[in-house]
N, C-alpha and C positions, 0 to 999 in steps of 0.2 A: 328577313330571311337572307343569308348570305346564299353565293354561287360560286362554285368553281368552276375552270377552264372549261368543266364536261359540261356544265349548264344545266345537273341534276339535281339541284338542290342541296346538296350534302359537302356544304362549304367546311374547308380545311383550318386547321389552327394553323398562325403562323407561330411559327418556334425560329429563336436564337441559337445557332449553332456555338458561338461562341458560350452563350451561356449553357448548355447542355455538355459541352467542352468542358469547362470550368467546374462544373459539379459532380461532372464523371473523376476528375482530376481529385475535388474535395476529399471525396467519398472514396478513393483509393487511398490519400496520404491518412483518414481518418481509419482504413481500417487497417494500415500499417501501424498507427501510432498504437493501434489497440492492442495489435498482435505485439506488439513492444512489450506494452505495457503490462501484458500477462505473461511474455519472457524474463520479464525483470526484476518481475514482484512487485512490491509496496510501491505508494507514489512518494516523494522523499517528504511531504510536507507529511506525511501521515507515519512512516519510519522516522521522523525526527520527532515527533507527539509520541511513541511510543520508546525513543532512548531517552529524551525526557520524562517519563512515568517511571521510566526501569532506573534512571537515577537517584530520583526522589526515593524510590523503596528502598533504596540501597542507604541514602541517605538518614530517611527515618530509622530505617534496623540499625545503624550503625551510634544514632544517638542515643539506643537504648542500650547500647551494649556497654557491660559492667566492666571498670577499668581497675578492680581490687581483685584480685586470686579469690577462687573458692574458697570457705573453711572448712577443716578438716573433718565439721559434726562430730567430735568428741570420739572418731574409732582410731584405733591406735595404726600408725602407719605399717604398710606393709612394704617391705626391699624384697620381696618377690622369695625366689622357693628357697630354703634352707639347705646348702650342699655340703652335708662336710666330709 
């Protein structure tokens, strides 16, 4: 059984000042980074995975896309209203 100065029996933790320093410290720059990081949105590596997926679609759509004109399906062309 430890004792303290009082001699009651109800002996004290000893604590690092420095260390309680240090993680009051941590834990303000961490919830600054946090508040950051919900000011600014996305995290870049996870905004950079998503302008890479939105490439690729862009990419795929555009290898399907047909490089001959429509055909006319057999209706005779229209030059729009008749004015005379």
């Amino acid at each position: 059984m430890t004792s303290n100065a009082r001699g009651d029996g109800t002996g004290g933790k000893v604590i690092s000042l420095s260390r309680i320093r240090k993680a009051r410290a941590r834990d303000a720059k961490r919830a600054e980074a946090d508040a950051n990081a919900a000011k600014h949105g996305q995290p870049k590596a996870e905004r950079s995975r998503t302008e890479a997926e939105n490439a690729k679609v862009r990419r795929d759509l555009e290898a399907h896309r047909r490089d001959d004109p429509p055909e006319n399906d057999g209706l005779p062309e229209d030059d729009g209203p008749d004015i005379a």
